[in-house]
VEXKE-179240 format. One line per field, with one value per residue: residue number from 1; residue in one letter; x, y, z of N, C-alpha, C, O in turn. Coordinates in Angstrom, 1 decimal. Layout:
BEGIN
num	NUM,...
residu	A,...
n_c1	X,...
n_c2	Y,...
n_c3	Z,...
ca_c1	X,...
ca_c2	Y,...
ca_c3	Z,...
c_c1	X,...
c_c2	Y,...
c_c3	Z,...
o_c1	X,...
o_c2	Y,...
o_c3	Z,...
***
This chain:
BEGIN
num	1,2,3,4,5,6,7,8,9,10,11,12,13,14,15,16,17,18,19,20,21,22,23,24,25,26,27,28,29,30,31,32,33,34,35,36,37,38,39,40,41,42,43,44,45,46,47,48,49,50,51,52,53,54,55,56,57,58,59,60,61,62,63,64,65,66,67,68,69,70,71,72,73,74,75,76,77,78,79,80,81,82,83,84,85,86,87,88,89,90,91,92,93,94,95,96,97,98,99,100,101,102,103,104,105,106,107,108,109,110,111,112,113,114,115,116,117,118,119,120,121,122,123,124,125,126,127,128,129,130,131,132,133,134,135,136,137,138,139,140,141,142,143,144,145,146,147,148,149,150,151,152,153,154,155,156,157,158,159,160,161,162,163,164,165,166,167,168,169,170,171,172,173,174,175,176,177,178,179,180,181,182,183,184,185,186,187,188,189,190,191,192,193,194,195,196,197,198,199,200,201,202,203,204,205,206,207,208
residu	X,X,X,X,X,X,X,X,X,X,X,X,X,X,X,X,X,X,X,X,X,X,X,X,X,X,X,X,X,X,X,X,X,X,X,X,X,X,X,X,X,X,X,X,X,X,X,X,X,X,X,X,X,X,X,X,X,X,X,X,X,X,X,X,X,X,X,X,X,X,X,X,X,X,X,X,X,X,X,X,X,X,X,X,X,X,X,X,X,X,X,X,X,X,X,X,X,X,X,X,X,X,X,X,X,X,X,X,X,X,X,X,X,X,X,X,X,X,X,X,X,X,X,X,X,X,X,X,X,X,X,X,X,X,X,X,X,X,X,X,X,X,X,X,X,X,X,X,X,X,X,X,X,X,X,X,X,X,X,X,X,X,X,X,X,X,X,X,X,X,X,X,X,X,X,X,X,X,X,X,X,X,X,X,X,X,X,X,X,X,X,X,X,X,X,X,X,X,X,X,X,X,X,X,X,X,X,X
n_c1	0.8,2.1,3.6,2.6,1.7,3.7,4.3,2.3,2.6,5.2,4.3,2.2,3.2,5.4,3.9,2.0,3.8,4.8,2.8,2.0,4.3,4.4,1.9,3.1,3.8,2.6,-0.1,-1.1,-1.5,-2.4,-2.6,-0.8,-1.8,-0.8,-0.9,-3.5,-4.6,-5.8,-6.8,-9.8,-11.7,-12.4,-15.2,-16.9,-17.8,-17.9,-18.9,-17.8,-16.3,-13.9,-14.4,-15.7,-15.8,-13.0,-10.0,-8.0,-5.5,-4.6,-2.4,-2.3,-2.4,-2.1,-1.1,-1.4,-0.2,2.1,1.6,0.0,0.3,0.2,-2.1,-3.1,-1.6,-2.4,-5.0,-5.2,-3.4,-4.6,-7.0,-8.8,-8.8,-10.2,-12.4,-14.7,-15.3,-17.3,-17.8,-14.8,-12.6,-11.4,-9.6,-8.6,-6.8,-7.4,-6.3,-8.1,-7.5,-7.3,-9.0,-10.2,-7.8,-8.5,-11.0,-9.8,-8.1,-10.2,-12.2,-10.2,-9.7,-12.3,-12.6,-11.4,-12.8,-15.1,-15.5,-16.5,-15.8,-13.8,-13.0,-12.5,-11.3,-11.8,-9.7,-8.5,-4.7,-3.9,-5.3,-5.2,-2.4,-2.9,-4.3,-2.3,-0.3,-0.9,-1.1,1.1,4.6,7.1,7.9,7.7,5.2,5.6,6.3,3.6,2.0,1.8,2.1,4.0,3.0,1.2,-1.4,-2.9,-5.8,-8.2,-11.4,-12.2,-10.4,-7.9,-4.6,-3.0,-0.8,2.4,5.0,7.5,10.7,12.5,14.3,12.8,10.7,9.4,8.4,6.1,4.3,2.7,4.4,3.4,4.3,5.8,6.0,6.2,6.1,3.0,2.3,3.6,3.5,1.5,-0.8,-1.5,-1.6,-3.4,-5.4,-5.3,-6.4,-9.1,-10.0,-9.9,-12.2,-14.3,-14.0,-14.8,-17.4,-18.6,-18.6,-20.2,-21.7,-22.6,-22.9,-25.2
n_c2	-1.2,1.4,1.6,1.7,4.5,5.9,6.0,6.7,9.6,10.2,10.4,11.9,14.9,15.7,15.9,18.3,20.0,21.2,21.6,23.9,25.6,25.6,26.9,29.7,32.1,34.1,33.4,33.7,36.0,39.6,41.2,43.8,47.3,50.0,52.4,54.7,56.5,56.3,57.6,58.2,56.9,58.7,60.0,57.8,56.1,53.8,53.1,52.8,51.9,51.9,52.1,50.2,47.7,45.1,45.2,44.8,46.4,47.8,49.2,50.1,51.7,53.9,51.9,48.9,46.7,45.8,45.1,43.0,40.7,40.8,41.0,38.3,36.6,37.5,36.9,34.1,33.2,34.6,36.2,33.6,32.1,33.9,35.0,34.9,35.4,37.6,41.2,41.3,42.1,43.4,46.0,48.1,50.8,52.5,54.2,56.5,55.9,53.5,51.5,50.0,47.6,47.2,46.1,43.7,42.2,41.8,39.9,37.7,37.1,36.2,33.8,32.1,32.0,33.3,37.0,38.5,40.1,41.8,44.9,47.5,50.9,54.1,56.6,59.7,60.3,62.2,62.0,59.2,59.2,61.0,59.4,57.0,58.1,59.0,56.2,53.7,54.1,52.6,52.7,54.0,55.3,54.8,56.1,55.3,55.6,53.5,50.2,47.5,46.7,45.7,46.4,45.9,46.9,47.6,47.3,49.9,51.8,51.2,50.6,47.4,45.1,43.8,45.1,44.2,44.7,42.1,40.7,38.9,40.0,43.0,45.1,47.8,46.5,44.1,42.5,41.7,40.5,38.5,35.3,33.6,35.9,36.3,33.5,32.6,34.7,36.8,35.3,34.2,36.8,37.4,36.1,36.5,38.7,38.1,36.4,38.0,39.4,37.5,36.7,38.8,39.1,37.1,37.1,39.3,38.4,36.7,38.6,39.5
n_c3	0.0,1.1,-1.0,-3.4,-3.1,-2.6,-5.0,-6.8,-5.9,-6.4,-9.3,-9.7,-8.4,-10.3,-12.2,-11.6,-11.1,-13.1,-14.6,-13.3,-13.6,-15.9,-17.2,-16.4,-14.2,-14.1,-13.7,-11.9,-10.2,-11.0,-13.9,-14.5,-14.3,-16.9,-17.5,-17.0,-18.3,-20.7,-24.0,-25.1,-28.3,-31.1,-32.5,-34.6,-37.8,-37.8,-34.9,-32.6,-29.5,-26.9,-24.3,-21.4,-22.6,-23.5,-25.0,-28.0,-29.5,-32.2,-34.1,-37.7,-40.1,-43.3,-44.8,-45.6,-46.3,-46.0,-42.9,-42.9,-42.4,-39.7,-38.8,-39.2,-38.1,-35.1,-35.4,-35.3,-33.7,-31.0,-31.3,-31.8,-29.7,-28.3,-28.8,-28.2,-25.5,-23.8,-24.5,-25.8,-28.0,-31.6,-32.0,-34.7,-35.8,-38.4,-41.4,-44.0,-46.7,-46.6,-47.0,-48.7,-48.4,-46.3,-46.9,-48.1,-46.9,-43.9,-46.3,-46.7,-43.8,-43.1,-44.2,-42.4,-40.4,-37.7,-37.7,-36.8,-34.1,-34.7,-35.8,-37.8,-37.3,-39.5,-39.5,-38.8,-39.4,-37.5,-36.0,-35.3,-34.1,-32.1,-30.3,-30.1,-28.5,-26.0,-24.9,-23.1,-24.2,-25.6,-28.0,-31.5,-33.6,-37.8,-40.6,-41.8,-40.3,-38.4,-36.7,-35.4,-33.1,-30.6,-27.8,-24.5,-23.5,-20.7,-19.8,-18.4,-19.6,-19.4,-19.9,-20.2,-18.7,-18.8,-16.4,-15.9,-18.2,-20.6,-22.5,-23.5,-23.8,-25.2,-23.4,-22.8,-25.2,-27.3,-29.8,-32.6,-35.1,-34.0,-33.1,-31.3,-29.0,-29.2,-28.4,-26.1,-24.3,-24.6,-24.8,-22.2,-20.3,-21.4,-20.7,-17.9,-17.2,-18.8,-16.6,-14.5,-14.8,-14.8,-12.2,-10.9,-11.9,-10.4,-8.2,-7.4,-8.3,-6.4,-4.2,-4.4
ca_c1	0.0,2.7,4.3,1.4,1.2,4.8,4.4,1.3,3.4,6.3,3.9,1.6,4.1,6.5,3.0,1.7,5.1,5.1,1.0,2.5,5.3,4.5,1.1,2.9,3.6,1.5,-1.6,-1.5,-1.9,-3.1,-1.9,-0.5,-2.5,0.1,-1.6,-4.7,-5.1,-5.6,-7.7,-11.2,-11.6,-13.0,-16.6,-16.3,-18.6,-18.4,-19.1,-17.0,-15.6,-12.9,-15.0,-16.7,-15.0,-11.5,-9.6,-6.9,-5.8,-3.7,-2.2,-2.0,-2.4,-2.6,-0.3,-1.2,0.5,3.2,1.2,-1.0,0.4,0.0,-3.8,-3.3,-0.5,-3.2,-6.2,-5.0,-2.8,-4.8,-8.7,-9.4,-9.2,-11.0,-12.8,-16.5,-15.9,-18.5,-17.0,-13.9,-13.0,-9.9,-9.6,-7.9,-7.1,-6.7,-6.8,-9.5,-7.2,-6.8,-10.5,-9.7,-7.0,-9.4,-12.2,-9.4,-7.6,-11.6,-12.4,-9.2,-10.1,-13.9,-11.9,-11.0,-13.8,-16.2,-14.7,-17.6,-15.0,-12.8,-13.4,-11.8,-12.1,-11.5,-9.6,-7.7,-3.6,-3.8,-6.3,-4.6,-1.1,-3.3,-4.6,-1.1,0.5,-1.3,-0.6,2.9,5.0,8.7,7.7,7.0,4.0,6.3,5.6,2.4,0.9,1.4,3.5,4.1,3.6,-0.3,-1.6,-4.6,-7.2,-9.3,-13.1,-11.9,-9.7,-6.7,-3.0,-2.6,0.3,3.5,6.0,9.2,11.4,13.4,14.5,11.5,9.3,9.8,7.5,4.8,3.6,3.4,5.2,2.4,5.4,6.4,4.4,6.6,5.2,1.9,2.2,4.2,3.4,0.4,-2.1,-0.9,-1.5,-4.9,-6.1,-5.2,-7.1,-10.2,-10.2,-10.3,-13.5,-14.8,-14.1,-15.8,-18.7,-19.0,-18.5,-21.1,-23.5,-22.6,-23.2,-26.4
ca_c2	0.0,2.4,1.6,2.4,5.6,6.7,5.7,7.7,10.6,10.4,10.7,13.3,15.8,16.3,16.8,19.3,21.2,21.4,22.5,25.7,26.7,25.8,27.9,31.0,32.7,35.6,33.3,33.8,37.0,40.2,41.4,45.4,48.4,50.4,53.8,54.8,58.1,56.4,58.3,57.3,56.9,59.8,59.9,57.3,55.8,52.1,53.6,51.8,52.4,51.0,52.0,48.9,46.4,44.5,45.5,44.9,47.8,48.0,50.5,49.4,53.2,53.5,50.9,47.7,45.7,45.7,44.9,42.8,39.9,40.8,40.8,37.0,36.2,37.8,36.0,32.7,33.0,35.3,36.1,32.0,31.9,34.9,35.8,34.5,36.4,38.5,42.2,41.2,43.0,43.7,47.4,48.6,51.6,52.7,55.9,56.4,55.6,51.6,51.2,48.6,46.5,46.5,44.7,42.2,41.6,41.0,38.7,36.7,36.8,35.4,32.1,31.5,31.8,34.4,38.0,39.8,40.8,42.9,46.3,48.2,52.0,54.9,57.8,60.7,60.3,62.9,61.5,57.9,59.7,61.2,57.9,56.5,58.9,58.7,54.7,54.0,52.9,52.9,52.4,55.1,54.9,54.8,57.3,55.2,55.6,52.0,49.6,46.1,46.5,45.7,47.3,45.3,47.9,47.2,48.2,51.1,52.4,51.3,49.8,46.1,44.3,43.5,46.0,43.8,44.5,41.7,40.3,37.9,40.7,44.4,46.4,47.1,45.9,42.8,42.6,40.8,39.7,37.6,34.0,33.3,36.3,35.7,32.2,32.4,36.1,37.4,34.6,34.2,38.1,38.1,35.2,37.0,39.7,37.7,35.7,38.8,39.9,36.2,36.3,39.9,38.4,35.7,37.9,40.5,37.5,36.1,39.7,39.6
ca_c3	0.0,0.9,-2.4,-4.2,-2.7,-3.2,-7.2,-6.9,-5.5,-7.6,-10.7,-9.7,-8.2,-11.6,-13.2,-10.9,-10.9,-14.6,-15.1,-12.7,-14.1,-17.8,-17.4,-16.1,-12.8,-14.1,-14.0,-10.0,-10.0,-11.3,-15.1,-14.1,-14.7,-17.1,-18.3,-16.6,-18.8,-22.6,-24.4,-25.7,-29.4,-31.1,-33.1,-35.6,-38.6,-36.7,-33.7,-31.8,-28.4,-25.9,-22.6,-21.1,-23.4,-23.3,-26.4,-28.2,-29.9,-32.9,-35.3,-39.1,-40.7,-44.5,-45.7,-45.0,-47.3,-44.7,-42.1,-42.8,-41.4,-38.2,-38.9,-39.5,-36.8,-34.2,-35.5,-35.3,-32.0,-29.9,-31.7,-32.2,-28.4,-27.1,-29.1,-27.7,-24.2,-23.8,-24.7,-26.1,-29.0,-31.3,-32.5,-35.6,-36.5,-39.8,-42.4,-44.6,-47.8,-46.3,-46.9,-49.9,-48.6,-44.8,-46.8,-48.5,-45.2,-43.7,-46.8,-46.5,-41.9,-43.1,-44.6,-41.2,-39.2,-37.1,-37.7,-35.5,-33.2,-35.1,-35.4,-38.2,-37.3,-39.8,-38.2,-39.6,-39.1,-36.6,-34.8,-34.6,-33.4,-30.5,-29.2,-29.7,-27.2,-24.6,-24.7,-22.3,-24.9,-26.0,-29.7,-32.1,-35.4,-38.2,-41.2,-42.4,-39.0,-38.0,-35.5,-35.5,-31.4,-29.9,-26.6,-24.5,-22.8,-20.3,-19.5,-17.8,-20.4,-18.7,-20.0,-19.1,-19.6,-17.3,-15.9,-16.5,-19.5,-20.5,-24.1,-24.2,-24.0,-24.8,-22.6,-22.5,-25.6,-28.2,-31.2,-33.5,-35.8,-32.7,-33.3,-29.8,-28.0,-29.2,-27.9,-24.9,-23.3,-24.5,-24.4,-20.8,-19.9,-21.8,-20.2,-16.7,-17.8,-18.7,-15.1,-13.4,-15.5,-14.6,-10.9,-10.5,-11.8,-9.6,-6.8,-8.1,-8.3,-4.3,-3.4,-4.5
c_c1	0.9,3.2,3.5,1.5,2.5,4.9,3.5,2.1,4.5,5.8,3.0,2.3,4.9,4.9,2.4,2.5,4.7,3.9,1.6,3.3,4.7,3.0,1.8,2.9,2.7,0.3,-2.4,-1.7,-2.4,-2.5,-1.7,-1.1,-0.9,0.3,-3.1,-5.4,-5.2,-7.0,-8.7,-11.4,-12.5,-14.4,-16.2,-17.7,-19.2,-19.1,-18.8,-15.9,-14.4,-13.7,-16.2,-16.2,-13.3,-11.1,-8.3,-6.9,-4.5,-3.5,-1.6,-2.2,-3.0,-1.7,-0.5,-0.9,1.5,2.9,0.5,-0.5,0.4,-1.2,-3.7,-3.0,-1.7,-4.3,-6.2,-4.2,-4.0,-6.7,-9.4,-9.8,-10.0,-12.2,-14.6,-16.4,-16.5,-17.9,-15.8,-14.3,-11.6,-10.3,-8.6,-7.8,-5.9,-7.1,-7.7,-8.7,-6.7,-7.8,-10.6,-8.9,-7.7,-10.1,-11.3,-9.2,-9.3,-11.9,-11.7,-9.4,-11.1,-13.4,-11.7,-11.4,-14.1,-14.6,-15.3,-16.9,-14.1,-13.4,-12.1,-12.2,-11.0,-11.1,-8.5,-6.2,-3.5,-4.0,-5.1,-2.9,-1.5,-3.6,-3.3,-0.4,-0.3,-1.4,0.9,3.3,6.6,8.7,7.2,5.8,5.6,5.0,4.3,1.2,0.6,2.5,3.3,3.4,1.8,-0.5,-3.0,-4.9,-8.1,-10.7,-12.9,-10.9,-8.2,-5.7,-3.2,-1.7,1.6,4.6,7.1,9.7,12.3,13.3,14.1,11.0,9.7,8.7,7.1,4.0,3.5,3.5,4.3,3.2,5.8,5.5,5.2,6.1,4.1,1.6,2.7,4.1,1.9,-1.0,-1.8,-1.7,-3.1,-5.7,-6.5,-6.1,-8.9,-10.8,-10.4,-11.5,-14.4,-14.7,-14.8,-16.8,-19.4,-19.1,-19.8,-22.4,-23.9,-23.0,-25.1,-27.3
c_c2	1.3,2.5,2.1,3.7,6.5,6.5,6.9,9.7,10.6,10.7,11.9,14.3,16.2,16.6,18.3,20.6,21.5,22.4,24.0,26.4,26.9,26.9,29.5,31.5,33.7,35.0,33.2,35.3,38.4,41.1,43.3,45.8,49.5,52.0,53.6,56.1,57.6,57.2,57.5,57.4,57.9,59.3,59.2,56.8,54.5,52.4,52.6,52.7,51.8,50.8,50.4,47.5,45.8,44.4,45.3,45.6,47.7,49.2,50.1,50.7,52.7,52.4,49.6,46.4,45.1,45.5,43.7,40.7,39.4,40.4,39.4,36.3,36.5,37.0,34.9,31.8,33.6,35.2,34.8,32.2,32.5,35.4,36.1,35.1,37.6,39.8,42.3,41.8,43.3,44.8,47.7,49.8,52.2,53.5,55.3,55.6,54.2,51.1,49.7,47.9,46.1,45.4,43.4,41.7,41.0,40.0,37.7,36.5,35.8,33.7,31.2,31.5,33.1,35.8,39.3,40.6,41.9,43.6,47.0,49.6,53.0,55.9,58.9,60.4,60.6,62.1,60.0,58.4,60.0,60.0,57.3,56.6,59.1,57.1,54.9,53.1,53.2,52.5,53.6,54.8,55.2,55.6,56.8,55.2,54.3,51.9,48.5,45.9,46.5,45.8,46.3,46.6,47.1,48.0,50.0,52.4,52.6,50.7,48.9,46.0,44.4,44.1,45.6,44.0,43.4,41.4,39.3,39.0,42.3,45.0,47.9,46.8,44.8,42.9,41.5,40.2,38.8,36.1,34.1,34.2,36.1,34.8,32.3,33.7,36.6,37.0,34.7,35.9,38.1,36.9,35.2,37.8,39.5,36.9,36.3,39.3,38.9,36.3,37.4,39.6,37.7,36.2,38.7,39.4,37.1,37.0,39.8,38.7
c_c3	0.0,-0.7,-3.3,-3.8,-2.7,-4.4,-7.5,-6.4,-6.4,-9.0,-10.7,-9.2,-9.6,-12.1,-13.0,-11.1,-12.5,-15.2,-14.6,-13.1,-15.3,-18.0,-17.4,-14.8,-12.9,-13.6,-13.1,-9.9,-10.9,-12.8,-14.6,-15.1,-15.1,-17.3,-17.7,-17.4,-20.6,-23.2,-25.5,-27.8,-29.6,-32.2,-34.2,-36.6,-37.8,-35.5,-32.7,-30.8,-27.8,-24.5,-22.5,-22.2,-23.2,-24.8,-26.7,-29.8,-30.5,-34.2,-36.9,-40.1,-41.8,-45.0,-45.5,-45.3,-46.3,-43.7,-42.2,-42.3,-40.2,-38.0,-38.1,-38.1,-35.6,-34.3,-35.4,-33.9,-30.8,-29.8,-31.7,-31.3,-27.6,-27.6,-28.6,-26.9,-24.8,-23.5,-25.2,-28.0,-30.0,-32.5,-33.1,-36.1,-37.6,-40.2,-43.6,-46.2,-47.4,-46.7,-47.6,-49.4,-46.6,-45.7,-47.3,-47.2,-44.9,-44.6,-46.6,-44.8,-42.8,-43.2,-43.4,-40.0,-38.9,-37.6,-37.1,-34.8,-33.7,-35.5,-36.5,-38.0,-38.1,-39.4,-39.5,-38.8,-37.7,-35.3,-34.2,-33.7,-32.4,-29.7,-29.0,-28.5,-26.2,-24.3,-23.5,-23.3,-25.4,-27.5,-30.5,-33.6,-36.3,-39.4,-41.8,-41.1,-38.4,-37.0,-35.6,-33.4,-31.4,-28.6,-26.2,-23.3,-22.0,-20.3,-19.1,-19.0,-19.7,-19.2,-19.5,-19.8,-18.8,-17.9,-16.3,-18.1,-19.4,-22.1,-24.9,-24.7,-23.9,-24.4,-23.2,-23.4,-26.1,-29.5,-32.0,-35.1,-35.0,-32.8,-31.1,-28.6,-27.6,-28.4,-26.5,-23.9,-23.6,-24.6,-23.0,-20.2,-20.4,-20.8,-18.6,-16.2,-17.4,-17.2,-14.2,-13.7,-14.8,-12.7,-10.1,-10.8,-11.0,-8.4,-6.7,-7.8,-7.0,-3.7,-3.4,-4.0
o_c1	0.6,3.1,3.8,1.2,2.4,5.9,3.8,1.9,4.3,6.6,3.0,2.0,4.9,4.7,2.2,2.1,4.3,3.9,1.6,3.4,4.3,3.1,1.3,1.8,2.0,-0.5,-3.6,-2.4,-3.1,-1.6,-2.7,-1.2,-0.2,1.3,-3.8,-6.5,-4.7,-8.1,-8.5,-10.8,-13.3,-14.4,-15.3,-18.8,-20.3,-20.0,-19.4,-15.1,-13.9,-13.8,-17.0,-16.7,-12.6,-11.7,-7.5,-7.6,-3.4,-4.4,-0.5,-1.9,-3.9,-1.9,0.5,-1.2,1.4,3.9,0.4,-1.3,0.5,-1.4,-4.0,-3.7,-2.0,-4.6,-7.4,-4.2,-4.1,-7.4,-10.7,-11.0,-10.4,-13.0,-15.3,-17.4,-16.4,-17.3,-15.5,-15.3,-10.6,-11.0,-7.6,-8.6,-4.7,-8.3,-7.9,-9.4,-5.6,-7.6,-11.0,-9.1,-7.5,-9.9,-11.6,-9.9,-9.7,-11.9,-12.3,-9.1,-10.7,-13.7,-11.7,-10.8,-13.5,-13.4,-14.9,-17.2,-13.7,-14.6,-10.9,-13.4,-9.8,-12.0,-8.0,-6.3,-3.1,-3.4,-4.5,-2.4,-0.9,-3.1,-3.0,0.0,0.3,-1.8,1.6,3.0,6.9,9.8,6.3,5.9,6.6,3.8,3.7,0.0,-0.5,3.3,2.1,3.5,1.2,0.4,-3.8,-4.2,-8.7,-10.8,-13.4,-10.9,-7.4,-5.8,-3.6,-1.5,1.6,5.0,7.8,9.1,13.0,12.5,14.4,10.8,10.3,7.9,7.8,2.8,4.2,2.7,4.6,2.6,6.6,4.4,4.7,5.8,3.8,0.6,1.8,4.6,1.2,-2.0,-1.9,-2.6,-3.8,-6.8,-7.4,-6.5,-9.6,-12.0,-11.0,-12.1,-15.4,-15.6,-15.2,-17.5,-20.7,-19.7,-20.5,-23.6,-25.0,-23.6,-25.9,-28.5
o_c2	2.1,3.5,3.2,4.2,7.7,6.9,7.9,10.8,11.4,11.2,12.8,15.1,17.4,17.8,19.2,21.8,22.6,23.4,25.0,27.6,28.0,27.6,30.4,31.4,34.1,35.8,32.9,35.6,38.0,41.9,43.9,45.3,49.9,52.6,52.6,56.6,58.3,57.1,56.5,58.4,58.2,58.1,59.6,57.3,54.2,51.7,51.7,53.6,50.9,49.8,49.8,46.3,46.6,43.6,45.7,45.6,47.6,49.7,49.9,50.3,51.8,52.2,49.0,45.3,44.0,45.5,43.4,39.7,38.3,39.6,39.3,35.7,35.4,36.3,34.5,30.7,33.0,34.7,34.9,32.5,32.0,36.1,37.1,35.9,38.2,39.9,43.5,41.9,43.4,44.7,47.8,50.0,52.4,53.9,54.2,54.8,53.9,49.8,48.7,46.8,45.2,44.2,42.3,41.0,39.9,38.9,36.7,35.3,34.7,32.8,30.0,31.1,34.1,35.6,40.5,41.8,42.8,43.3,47.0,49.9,53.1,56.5,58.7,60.3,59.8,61.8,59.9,57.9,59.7,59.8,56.9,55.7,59.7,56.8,55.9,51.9,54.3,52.1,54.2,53.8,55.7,55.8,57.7,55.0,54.0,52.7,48.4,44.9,47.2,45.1,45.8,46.9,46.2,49.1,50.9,53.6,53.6,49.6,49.0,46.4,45.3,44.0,46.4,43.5,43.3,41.8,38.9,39.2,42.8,45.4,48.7,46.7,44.0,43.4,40.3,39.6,38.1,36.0,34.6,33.7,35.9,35.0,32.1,33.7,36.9,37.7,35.9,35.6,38.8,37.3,34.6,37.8,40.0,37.0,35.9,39.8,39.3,35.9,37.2,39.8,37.6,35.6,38.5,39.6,37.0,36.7,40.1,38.9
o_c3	-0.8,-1.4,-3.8,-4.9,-2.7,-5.0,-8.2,-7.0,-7.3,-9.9,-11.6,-10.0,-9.8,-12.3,-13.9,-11.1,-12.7,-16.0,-15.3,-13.1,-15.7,-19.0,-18.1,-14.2,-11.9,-13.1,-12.9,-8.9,-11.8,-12.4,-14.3,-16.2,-14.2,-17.3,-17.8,-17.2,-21.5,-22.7,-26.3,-28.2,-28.8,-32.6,-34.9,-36.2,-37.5,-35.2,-32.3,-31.0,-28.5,-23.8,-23.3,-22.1,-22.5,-25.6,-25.9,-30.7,-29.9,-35.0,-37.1,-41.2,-41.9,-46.2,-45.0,-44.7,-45.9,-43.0,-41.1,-41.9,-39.7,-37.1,-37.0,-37.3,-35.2,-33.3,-35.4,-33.4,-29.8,-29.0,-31.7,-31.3,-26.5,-26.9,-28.7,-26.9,-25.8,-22.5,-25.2,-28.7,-29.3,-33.5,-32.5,-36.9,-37.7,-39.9,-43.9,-46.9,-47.8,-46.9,-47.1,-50.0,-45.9,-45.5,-47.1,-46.6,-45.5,-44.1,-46.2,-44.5,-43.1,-42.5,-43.3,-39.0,-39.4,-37.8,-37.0,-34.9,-32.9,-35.8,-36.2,-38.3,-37.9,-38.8,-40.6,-37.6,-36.9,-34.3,-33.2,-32.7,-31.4,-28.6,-27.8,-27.8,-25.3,-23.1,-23.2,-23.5,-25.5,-28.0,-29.9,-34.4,-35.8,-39.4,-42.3,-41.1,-37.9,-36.5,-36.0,-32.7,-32.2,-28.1,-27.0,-22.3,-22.5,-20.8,-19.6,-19.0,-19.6,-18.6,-18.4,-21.0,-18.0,-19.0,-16.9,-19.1,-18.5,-22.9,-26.0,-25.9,-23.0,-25.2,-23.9,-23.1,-25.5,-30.2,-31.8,-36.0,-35.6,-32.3,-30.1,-27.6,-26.4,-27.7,-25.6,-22.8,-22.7,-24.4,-22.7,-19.3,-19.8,-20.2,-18.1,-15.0,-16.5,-16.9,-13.2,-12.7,-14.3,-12.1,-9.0,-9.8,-10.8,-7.6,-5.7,-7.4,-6.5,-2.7,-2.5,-4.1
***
């Protein structure tokens, strides 16, 4: 019986250890609030907001020939997985002269399933450089008004995304050329995100 019961121990322990690390120490605690001052999107045709939703918020300007793999890279690492929570959302924004290579990009998404969730919004240059800067970010738009780098927003209109720099991850955003960040940092971080949306609920309902 003992023997049994140190086999049983020797095989569930390495598994255990492994589910905790290999998930992520982030997924114990709370994804940092990075920017509390982002600014709200201004009057658009979509009418599409950030307040009250969890957003991921990227900049693809006019060119998006050059970009447009990011679209994909995101949709297939990040959008597959999230996309059903209730508010989730992923926000684009782009200049009025992208309009034609938005709907290919969208036709070529459709191929690959639901595309509800994305959110192309038309903005003037300007405009998207103001929302930029008020982001916290060590990346600049480059001259088509774009960035390879994506930002997640919460309900509040707040920065998430973890404080450490290191040479996995350049802070504070994600490099959507990155399949390995995608995969290894920013599902992780969104998923922290979503748990905390999920455990206020549940609380919200006990209160009641």
């Amino acid at each position: 019986m003992k023997k049994t019961s140190i086999l049983i121990i020797l095989f569930v322990f390495p598994l255990v250890a492994y589910l905790f690390f290999a998930s992520g120490i982030n997924n114990f605690g709370v994804l940092p609030t990075l920017n509390e001052q982002l600014k709200e999107l201004p009057s658009n045709e979509q009418e599409v907001v950030l307040k009250d939703h969890i957003s991921i918020l990227s900049f693809l300007g006019s060119d998006l020939e050059y970009k447009k793999a990011n679209a994909f890279n995101l949709n297939q690492k990040i959008y597959k997985r999230f996309y059903e929570f209730k508010d989730f959302q992923f926000v684009v924004l782009v200049t009025e002269s992208a309009r034609k290579e938005v709907q290919e990009i969208l036709a070529e998404l459709e191929t690959l399933g639901d595309t509800t969730k994305w959110k192309f919004v038309y903005l003037e240059a300007s405009q998207i450089q103001e929302i930029y800067s008020s982001l916290t970010t060590v990346e600049r738009l480059d001259s088509n008004t774009a960035t390879n780098h994506v930002f997640i927003i919460d309900k509040d209109l707040k920065q998430r995304g973890r404080e450490k720099d290191d040479e996995k991850h350049p802070y504070p955003s994600y490099d959507a050329t990155s399949v390995a960040t995608l995969t290894n940092i920013m599902i992780d971080d969104v998923k922290i995100l979503l748990a905390e949306y999920r455990l206020a609920l549940k609380r919200n309902n006990a209160d009641r």
